[in-house]
Each structure stands twice: as C-alpha cells, then as structure tokens.
C-alpha positions in Angstrom: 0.0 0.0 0.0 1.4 3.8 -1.0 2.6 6.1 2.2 0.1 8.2 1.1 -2.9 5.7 0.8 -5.7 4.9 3.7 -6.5 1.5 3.2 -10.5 1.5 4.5 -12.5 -1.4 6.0 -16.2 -0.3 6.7 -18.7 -2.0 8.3 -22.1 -2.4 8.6 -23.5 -2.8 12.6 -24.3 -6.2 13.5 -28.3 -7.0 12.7 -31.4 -5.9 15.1 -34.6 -6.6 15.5 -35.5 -3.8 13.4 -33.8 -5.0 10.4 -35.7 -8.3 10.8 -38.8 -6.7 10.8 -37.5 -4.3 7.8 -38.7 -1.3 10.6 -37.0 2.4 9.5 -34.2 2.8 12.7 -32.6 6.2 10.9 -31.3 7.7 14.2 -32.7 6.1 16.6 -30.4 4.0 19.0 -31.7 0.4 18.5 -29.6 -2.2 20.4 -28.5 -5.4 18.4 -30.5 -8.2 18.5 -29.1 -12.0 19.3 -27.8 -12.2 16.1 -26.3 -9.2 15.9 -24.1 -9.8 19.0 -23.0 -12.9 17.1 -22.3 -11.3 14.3 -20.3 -8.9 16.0 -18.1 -11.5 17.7 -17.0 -13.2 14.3 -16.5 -9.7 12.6 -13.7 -9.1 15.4 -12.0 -12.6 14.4 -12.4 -12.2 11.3 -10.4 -8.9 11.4 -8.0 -9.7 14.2 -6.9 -12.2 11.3 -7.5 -10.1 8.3 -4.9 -7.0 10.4 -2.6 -9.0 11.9 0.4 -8.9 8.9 -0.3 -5.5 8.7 -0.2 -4.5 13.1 3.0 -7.0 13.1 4.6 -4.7 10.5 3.9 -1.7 12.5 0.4 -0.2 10.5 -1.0 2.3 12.2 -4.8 1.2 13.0 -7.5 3.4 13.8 -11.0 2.0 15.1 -13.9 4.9 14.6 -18.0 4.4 14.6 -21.0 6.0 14.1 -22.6 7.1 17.6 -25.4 5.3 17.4 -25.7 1.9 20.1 -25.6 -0.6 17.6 -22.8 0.7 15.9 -20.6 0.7 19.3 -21.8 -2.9 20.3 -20.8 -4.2 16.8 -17.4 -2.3 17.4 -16.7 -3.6 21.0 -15.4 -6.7 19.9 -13.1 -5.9 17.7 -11.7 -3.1 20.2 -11.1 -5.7 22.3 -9.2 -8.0 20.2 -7.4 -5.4 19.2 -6.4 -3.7 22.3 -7.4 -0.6 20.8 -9.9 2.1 21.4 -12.7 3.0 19.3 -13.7 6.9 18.5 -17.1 8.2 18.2 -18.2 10.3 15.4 -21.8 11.3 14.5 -20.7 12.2 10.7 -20.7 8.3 10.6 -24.7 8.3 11.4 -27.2 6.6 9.2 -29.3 8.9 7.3 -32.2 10.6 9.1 -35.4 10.0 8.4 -37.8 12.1 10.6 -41.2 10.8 10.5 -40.5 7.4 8.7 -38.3 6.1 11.5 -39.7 3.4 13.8 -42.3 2.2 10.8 -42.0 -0.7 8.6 -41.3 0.3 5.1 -45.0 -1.1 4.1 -46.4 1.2 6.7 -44.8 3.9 5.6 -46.2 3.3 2.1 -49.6 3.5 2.9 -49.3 5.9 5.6 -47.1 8.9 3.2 -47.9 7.5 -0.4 -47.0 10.3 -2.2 -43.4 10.9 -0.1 -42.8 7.0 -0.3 -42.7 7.4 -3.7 -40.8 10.2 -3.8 -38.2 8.1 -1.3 -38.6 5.3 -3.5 -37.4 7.2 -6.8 -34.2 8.6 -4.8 -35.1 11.9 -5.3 -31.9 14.0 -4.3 -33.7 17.0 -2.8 -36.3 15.0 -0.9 -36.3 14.6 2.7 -39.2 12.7 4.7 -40.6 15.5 7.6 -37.9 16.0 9.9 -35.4 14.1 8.1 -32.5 14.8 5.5 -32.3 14.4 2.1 -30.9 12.0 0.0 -28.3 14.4 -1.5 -27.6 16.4 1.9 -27.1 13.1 3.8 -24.9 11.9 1.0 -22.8 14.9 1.5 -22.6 14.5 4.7 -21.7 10.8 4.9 -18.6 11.0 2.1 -17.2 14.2 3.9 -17.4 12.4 7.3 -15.5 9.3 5.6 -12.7 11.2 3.8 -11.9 13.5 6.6 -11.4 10.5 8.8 -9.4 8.6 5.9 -7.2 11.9 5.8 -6.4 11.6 9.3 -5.5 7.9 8.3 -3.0 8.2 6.1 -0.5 5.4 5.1 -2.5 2.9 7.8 -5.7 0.8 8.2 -9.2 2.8 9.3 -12.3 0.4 10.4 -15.5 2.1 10.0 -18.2 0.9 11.8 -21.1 2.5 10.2 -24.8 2.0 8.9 -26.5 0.9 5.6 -27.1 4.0 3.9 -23.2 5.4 4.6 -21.6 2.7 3.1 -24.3 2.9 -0.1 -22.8 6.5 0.0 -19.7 5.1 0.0 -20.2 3.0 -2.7 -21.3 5.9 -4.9 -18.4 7.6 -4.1 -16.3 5.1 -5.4 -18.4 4.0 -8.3 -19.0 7.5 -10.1 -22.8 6.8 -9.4 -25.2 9.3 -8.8 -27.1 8.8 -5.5 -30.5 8.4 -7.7 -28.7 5.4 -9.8 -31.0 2.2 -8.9 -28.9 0.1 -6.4 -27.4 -3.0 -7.6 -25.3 -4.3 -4.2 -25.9 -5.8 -0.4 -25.3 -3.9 2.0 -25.2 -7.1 4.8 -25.1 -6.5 8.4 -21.8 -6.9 9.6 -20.5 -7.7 6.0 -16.6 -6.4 5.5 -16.1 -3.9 2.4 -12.9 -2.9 1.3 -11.3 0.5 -0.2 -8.9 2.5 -0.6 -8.3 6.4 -0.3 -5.8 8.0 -2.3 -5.9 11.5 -1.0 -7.8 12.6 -3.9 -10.5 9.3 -4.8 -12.4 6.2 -3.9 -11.3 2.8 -4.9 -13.4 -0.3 -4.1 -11.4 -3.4 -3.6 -13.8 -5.9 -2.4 -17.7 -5.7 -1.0 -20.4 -7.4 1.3 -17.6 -10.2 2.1 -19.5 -12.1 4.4 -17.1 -15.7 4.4 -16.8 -14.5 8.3 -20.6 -14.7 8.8 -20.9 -18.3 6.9 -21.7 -21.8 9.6 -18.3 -24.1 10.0 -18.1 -26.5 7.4 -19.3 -30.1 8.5 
C-alpha cells in the first residue's frame, strides 16, 4: 500500500430486530439483536486475522463508529481484540429519516404514499418530515468518511457504520449518482474494502461475508 494511501474497512452494525422486521431505525439507537451480537463477535475474528500482517509490521490502525448503540456494540469486539480504542463520530450516522423512522417500510407506504414514492425514486432534494435528504445526507456521509481517511494516512481505518453510509460510500467510489438504482448488499456486519488515495475512492472488495458463513461439517 502507498505512504500516502488509507486503506479503509467499513462496516455495517451487527443486525437488530428492526432490520428483521424491515422497521426504519434512521437515528434512533436500537440495540443489536441475538444475532447481531454474534455477528459482531465473528467480525472481530475475522479482522483480528484479516490485520494482523499488517499491526505485526507496524500499520497504524484506527478504530472509529457512528454514535449510534448498535454501531458501538458491533465495534466492542473488535476493540477488544485489538487492544485498541474505538472513536465516536456522528458524521458516521445513518441517514435521518424524521417521520418514517420506527415504521416498517409497508407502513410507511400506505401511511405517506406520495413521499414514499418520492423516497422510492431517490429523489436527491427530498427529505421525509424532519429528516434529511438523499443528496444532503450523501454529502454528509462522504465528507465524514474522507476527513477521517485523511487523518488515516499510510495505515488501516475500520469504519463501523450504517447501511445508507456505506451505499454512499459505494457511490463515491463508483462515479454513481445517488439516484442510480442500487445493484449491491449492504449485509449487516459484512466487511467492504477500499482505498483512499488523498484525492478518490477505490473499491477493492464488497459485502464479504465468508466470516458470517456456519463451519463447514
């Protein structure tokens, strides 16, 4: 990897019972669920193996997460392995979406029908009452990244982070515009892999979810 480079790992939190129930969380703090917490404790082997060529050569590594509950719980384990302290930071949020958080999406279909669709098309300027819109969270979620993958330079950043910023993300890296249809997972507690030259995106790998597969019989 170039001196100048920030080699990124983000990740989504571990799963809750909200995401079973396909229930809008946006900003609220929902804790993980069962699974979730299991999830959380293979992600940290998974990248206690992944980093450890990289920490024996004497990579800097930086831990940093959204805020939000389930974010920290999914990070905790990997702190731990790692003997290294994770950093809060809000700018890692998941989009907020005012009045549609804490419905199912089919609720909120047939309780806003004409801002559903509006949500469903991606509109950039739209923003559900209260919430922000697609391009201003966007914005927000790519500066967030790059000013902490600036402060990373030449070493190894973990994001732990929410759906919507790592679709941002994606974006970013892509060329695509935040209205282009999306054609990728975005798994809970999945690994995705780029890189951060000082000046663009790169996406190595995506969704990599080996970590998250039963043992082999």
């Amino acid at each position: 990897m170039h001196e100048g480079t920030t080699r990124v790992i983000a990740v989504r939190h571990g799963r809750t019972a909200w995401n079973a129930e396909q229930r809008l969380q946006g900003q609220l703090d929902i804790p993980l669920d069962a699974t979730g917490l299991w999830q959380a404790e293979r992600l940290a082997e998974a990248l206690a193996r992944e980093l450890e060529p990289e920490r024996a050569a004497g990579v800097p590594v930086t831990l940093v997460s959204s805020d939000l509950g389930r974010c920290r719980a999914t990070a905790a384990p990997t702190s731990e392995r790692l003997a290294l302290p994770v950093a809060l930071d809000p700018g890692l949020r998941e989009r907020g979406f005012g009045v549609f958080e804490g419905w199912t999406y089919a609720e909120v279909e047939a309780r806003w029908p004409a801002e559903h669709e509006r949500w469903r098309l991606c509109e950039p300027g739209f923003g559900p009452e209260g919430g922000e819109t697609l391009a201003g969270f966007q914005a927000r979620a790519v500066a967030a990244a790059r000013r902490l993958a600036d402060a990373a330079r030449g070493g190894v950043l973990l994001l732990f982070t929410h759906g919507g910023v790592l679709d941002a993300l994606y974006r970013a890296a892509a060329g695509l515009d935040v209205a282009a249809p999306r054609g990728w997972v975005l798994g809970n507690a999945a690994i995705n892999r780029l890189l951060w030259t000082g000046e663009r995106w790169t996406k190595v790998g995506w969704n990599d979810a080996a970590h998250l597969e039963p043992p082999e019989k």
